[in-house]
VEXBADO-861457 format. One record per residue: residue number from 1; residue in one letter; x negated, y, z negated of N, C-alpha, C in turn. Coordinates in nm, 2 decimals, padded with zeros to 4 digits, m for minus. Last residue first. Example, Ala and Ser with C-alpha at 12.3 -4.5 7.8 and 13.67 -1.06 7.14 Angstrom:
# residues 2
pos: 2 code: S n_c1: m01.28 n_c2: m00.22 n_c3: m00.71 ca_c1: m01.37 ca_c2: m00.11 ca_c3: m00.71 c_c1: m01.29 c_c2: 00.00 c_c3: m00.79
pos: 1 code: A n_c1: m01.32 n_c2: m00.57 n_c3: m00.78 ca_c1: m01.23 ca_c2: m00.45 ca_c3: m00.78 c_c1: m01.32 c_c2: m00.33 c_c3: m00.78
***
This chain:
# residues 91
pos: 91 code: X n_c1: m00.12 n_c2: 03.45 n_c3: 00.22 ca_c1: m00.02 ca_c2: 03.61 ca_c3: 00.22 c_c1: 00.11 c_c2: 03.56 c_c3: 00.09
pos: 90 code: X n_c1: m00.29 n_c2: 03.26 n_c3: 00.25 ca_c1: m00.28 ca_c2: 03.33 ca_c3: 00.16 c_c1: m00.17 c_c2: 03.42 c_c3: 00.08
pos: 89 code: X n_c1: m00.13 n_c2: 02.99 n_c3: 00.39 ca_c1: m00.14 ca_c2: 03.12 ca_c3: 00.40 c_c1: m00.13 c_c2: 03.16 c_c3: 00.30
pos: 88 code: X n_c1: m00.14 n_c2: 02.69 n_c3: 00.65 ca_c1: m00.13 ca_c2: 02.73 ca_c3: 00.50 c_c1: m00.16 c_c2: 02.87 c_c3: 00.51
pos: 87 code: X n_c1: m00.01 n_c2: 02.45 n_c3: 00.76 ca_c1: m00.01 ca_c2: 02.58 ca_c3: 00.78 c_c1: m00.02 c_c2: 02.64 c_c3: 00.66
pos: 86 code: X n_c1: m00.07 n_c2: 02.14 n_c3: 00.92 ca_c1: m00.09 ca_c2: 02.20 ca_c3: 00.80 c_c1: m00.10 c_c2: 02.35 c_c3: 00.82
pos: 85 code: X n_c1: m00.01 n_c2: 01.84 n_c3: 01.04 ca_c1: 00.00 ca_c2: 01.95 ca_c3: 01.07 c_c1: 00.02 c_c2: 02.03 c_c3: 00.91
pos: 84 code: X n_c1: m00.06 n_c2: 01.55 n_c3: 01.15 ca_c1: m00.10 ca_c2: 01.54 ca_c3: 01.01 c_c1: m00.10 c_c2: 01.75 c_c3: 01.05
pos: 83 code: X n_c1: 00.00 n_c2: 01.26 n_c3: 01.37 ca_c1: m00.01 ca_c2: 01.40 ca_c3: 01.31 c_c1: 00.02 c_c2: 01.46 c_c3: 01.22
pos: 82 code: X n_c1: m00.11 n_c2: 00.98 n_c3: 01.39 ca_c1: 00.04 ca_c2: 01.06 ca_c3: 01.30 c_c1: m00.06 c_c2: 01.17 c_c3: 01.28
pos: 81 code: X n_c1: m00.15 n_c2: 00.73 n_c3: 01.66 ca_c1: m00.16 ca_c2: 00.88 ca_c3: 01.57 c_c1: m00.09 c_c2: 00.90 c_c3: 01.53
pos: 80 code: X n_c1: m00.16 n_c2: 00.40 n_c3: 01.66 ca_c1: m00.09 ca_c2: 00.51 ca_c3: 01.70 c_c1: m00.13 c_c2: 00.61 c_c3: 01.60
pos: 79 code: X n_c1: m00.51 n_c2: 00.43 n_c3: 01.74 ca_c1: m00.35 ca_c2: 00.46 ca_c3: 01.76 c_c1: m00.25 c_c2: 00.33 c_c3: 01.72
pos: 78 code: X n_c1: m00.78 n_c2: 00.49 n_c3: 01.52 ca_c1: m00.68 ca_c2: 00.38 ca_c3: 01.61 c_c1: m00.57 c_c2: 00.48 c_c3: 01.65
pos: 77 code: X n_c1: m01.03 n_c2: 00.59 n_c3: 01.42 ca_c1: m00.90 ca_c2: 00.68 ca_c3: 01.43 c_c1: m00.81 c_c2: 00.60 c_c3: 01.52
pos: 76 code: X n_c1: m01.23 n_c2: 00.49 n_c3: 01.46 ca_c1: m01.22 ca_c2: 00.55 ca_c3: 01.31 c_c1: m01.07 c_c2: 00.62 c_c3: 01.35
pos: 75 code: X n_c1: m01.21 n_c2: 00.40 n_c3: 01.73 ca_c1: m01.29 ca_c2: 00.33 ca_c3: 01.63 c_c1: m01.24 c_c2: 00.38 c_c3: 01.49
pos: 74 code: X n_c1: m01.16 n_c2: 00.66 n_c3: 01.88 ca_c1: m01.05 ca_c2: 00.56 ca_c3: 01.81 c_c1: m01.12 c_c2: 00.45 c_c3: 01.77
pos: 73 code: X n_c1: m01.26 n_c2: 00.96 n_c3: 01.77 ca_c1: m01.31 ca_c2: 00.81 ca_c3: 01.81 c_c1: m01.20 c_c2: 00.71 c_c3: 01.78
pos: 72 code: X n_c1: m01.15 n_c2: 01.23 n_c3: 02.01 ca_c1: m01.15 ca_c2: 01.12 ca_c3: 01.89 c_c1: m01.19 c_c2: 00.99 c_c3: 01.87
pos: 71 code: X n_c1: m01.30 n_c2: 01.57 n_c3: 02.09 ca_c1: m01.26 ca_c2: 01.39 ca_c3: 02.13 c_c1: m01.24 c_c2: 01.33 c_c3: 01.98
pos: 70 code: X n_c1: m01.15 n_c2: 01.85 n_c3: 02.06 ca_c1: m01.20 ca_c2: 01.69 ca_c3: 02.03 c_c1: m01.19 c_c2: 01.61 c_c3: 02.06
pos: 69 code: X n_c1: m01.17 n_c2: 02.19 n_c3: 02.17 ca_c1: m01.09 ca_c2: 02.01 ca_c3: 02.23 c_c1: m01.18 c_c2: 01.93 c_c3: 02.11
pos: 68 code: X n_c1: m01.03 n_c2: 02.46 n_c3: 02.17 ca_c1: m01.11 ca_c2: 02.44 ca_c3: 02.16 c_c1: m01.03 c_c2: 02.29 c_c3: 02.16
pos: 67 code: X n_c1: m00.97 n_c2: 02.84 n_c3: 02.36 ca_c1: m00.93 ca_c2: 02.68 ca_c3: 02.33 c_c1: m01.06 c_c2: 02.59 c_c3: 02.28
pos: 66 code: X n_c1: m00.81 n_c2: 03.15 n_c3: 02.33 ca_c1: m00.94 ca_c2: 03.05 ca_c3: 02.32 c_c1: m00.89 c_c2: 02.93 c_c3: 02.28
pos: 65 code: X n_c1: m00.64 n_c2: 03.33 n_c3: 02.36 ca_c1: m00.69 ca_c2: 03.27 ca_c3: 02.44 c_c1: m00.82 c_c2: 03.14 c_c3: 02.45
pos: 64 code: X n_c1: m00.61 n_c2: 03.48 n_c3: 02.15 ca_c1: m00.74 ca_c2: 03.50 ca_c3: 02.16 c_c1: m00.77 c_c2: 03.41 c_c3: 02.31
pos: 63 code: X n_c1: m00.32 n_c2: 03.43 n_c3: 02.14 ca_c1: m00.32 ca_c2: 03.59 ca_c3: 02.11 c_c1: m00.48 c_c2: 03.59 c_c3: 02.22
pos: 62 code: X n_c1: m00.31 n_c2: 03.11 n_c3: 02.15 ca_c1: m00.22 ca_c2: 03.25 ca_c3: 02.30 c_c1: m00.26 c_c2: 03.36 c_c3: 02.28
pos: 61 code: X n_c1: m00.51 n_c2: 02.91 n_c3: 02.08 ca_c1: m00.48 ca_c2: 03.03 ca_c3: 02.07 c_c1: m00.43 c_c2: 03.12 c_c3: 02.11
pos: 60 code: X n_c1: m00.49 n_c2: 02.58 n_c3: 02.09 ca_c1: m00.52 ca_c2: 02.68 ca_c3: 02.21 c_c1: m00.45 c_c2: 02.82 c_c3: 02.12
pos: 59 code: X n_c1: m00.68 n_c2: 02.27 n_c3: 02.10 ca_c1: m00.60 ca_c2: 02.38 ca_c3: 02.01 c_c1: m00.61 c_c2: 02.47 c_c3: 02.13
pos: 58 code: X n_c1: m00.67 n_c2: 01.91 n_c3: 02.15 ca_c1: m00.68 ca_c2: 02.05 ca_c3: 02.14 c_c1: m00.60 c_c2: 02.13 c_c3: 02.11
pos: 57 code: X n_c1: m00.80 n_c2: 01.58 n_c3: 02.15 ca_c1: m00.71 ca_c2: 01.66 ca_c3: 02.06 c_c1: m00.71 c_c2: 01.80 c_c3: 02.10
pos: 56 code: X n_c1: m00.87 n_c2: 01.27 n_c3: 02.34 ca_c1: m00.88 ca_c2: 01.40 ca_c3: 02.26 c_c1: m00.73 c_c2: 01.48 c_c3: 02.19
pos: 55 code: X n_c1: m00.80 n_c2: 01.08 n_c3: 02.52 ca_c1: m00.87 ca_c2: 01.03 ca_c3: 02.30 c_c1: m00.92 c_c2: 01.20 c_c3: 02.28
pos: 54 code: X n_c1: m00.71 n_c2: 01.08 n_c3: 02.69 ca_c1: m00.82 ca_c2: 01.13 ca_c3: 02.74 c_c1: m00.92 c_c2: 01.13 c_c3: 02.58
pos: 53 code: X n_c1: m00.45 n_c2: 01.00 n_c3: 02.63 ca_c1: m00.50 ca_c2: 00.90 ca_c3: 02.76 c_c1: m00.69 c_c2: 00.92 c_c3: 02.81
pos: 52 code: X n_c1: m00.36 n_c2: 01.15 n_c3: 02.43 ca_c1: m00.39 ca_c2: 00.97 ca_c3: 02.43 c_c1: m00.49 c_c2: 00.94 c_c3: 02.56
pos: 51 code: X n_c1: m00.36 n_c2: 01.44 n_c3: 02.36 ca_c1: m00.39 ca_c2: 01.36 ca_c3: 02.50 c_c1: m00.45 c_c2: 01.22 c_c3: 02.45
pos: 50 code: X n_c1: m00.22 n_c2: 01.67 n_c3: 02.18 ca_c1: m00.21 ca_c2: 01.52 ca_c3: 02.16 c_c1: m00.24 c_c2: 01.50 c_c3: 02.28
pos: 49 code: X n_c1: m00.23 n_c2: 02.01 n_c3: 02.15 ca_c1: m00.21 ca_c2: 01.93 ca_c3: 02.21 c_c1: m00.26 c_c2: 01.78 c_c3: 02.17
pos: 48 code: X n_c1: m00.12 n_c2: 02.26 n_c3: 02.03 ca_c1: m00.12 ca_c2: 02.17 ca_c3: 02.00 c_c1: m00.12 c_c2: 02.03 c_c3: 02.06
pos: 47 code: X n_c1: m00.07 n_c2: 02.60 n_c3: 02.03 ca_c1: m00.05 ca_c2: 02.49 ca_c3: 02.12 c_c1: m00.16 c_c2: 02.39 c_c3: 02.07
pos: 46 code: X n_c1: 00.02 n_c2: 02.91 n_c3: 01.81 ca_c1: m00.04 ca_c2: 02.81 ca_c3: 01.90 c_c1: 00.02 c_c2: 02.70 c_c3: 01.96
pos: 45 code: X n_c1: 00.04 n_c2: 03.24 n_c3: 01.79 ca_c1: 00.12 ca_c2: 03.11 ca_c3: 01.86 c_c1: 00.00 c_c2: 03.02 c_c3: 01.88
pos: 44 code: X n_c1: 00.02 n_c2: 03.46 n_c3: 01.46 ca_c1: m00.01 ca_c2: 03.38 ca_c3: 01.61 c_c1: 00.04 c_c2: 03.30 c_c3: 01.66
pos: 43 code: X n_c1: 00.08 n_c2: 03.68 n_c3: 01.31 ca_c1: 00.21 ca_c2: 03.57 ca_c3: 01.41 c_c1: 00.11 c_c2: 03.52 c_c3: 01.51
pos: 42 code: X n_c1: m00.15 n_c2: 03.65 n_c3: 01.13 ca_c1: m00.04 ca_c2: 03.60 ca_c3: 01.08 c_c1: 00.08 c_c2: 03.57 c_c3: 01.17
pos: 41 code: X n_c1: m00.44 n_c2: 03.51 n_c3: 01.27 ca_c1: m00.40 ca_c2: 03.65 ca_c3: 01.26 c_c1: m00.26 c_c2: 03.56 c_c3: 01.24
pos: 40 code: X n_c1: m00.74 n_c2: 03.35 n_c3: 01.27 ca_c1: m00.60 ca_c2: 03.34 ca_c3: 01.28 c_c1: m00.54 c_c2: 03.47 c_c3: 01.27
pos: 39 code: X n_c1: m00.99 n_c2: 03.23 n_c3: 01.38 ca_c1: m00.99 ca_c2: 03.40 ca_c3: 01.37 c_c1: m00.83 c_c2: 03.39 c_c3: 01.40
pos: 38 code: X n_c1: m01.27 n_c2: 03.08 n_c3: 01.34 ca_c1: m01.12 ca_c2: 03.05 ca_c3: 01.27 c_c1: m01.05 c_c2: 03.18 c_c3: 01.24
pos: 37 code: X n_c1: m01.39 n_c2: 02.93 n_c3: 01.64 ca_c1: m01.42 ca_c2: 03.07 ca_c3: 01.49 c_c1: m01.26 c_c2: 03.04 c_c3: 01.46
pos: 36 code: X n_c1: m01.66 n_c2: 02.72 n_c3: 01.71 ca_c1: m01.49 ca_c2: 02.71 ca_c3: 01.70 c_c1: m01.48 c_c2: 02.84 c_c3: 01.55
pos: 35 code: X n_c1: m01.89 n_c2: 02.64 n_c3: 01.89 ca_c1: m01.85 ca_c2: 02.78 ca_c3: 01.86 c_c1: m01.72 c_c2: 02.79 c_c3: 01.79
pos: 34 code: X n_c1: m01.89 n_c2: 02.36 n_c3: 01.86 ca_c1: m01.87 ca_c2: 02.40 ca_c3: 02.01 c_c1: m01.82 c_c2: 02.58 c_c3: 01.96
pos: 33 code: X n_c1: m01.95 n_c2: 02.37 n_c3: 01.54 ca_c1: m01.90 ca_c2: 02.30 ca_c3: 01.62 c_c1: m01.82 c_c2: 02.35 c_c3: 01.74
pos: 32 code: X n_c1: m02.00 n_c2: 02.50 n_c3: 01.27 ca_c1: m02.13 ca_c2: 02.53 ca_c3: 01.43 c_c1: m02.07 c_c2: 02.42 c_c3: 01.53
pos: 31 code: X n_c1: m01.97 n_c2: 02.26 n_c3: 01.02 ca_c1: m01.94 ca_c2: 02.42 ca_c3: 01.07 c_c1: m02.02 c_c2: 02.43 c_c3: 01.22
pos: 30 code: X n_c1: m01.77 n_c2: 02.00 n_c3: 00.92 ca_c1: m01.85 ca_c2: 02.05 ca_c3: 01.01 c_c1: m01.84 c_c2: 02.20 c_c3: 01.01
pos: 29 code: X n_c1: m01.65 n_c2: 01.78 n_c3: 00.67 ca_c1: m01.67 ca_c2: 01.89 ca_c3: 00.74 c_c1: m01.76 c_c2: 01.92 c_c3: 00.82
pos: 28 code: X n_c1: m01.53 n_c2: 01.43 n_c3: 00.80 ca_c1: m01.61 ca_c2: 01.53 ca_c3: 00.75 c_c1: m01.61 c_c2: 01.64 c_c3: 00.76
pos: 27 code: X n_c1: m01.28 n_c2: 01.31 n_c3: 00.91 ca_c1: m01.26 ca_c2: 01.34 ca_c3: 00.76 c_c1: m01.37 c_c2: 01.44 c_c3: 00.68
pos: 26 code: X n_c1: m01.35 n_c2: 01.28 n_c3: 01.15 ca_c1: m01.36 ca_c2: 01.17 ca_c3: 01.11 c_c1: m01.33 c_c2: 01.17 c_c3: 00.90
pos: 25 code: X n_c1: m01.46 n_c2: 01.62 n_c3: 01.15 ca_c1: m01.48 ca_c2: 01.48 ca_c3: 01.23 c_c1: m01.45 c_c2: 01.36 c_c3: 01.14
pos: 24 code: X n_c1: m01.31 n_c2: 01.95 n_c3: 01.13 ca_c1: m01.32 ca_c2: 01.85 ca_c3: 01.04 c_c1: m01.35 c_c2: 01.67 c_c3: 01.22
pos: 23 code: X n_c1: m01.48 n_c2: 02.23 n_c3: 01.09 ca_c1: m01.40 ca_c2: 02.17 ca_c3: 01.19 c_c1: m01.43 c_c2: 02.05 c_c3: 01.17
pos: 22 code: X n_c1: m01.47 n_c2: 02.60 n_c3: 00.99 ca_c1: m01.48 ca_c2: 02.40 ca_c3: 00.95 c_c1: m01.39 c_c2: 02.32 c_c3: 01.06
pos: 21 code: X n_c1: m01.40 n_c2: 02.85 n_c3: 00.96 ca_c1: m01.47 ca_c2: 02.79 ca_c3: 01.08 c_c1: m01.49 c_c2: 02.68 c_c3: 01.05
pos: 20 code: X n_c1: m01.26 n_c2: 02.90 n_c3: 00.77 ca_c1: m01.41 ca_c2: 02.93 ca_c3: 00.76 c_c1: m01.45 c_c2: 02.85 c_c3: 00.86
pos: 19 code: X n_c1: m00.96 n_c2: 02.68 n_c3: 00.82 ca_c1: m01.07 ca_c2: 02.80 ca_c3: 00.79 c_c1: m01.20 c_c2: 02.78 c_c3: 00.78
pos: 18 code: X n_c1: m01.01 n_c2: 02.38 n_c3: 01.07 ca_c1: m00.95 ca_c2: 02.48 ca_c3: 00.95 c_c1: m01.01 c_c2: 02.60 c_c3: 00.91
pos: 17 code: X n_c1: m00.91 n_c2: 02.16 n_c3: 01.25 ca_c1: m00.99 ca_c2: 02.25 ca_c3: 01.24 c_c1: m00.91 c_c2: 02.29 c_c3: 01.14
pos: 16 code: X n_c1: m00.93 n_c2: 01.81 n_c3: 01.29 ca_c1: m00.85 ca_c2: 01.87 ca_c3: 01.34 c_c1: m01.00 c_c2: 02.02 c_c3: 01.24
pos: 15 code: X n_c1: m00.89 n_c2: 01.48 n_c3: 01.21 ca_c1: m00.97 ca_c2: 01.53 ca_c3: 01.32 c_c1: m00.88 c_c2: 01.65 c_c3: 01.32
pos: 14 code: X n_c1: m00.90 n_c2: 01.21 n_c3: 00.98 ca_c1: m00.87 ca_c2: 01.30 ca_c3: 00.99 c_c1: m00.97 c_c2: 01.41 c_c3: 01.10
pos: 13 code: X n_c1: m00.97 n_c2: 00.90 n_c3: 00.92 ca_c1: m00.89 ca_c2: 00.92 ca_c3: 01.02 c_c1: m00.85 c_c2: 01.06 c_c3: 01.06
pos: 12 code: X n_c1: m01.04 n_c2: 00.91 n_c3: 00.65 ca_c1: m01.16 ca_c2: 00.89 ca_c3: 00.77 c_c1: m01.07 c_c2: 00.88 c_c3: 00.89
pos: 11 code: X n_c1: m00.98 n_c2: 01.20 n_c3: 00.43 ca_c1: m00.87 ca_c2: 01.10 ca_c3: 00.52 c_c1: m00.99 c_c2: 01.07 c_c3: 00.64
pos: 10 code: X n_c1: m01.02 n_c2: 01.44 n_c3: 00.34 ca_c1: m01.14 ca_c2: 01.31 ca_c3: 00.28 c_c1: m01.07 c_c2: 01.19 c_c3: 00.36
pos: 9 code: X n_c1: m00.85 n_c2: 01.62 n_c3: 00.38 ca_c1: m00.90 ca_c2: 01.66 ca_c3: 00.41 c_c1: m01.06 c_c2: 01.51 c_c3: 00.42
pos: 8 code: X n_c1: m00.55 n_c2: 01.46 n_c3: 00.22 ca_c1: m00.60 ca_c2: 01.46 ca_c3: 00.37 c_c1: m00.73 c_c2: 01.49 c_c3: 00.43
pos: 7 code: X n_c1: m00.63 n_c2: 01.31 n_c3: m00.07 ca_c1: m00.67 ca_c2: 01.43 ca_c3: 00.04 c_c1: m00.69 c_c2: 01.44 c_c3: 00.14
pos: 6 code: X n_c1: m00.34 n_c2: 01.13 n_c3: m00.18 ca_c1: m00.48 ca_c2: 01.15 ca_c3: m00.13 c_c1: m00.53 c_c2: 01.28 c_c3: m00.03
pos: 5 code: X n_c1: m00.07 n_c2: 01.14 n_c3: m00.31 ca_c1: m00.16 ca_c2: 01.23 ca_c3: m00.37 c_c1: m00.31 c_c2: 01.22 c_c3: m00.30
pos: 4 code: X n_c1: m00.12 n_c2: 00.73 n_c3: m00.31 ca_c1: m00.05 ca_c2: 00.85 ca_c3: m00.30 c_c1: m00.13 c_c2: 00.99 c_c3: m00.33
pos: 3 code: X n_c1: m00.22 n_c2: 00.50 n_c3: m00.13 ca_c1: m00.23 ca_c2: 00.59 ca_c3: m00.23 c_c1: m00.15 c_c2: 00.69 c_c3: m00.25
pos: 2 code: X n_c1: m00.02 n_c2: 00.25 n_c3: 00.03 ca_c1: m00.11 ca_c2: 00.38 ca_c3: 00.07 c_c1: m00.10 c_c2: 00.45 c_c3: m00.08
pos: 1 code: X n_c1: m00.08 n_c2: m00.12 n_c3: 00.00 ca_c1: 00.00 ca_c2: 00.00 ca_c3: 00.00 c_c1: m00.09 c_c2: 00.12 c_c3: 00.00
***
């Protein structure tokens, strides 16, 4: 059975970006990854893309226009995916 209360962030299935510019592999943190700046602004739009077919992940910023991709290892990350979406705010 699944733990409860575990930290998505320590999840070895976890691939996705966060503040301070961290951009998480396989549950690790990373900073200096393909330039990825964490320059959110409060109505931004994003896009969220799921590509099975190509084992990546991307983000796309409508205000900044910038996009950034992961590949995923599906070694440490099988399918089927469950997206794991997180919006958090100081404000």
């Amino acid at each position: 059975s699944r733990a409860k209360n575990v930290d998505p962030y320590k999840n070895p299935t976890f691939y996705g970006w966060s503040t301070k510019n961290l951009v998480y592999l396989h549950g690790v943190p990373h900073s200096n990854i393909d330039n990825y700046q964490s320059d959110i602004d409060g109505n931004d739009i994003f896009q969220l893309i799921l590509d099975c077919e190509r084992q990546t992940i991307r983000l796309i910023n409508e205000r900044t226009h910038r996009k950034y991709e992961l590949n995923i290892d599906i070694s440490k990350c099988p399918f089927p995916w469950q997206p794991h979406v997180r919006i958090l705010s100081s404000l």
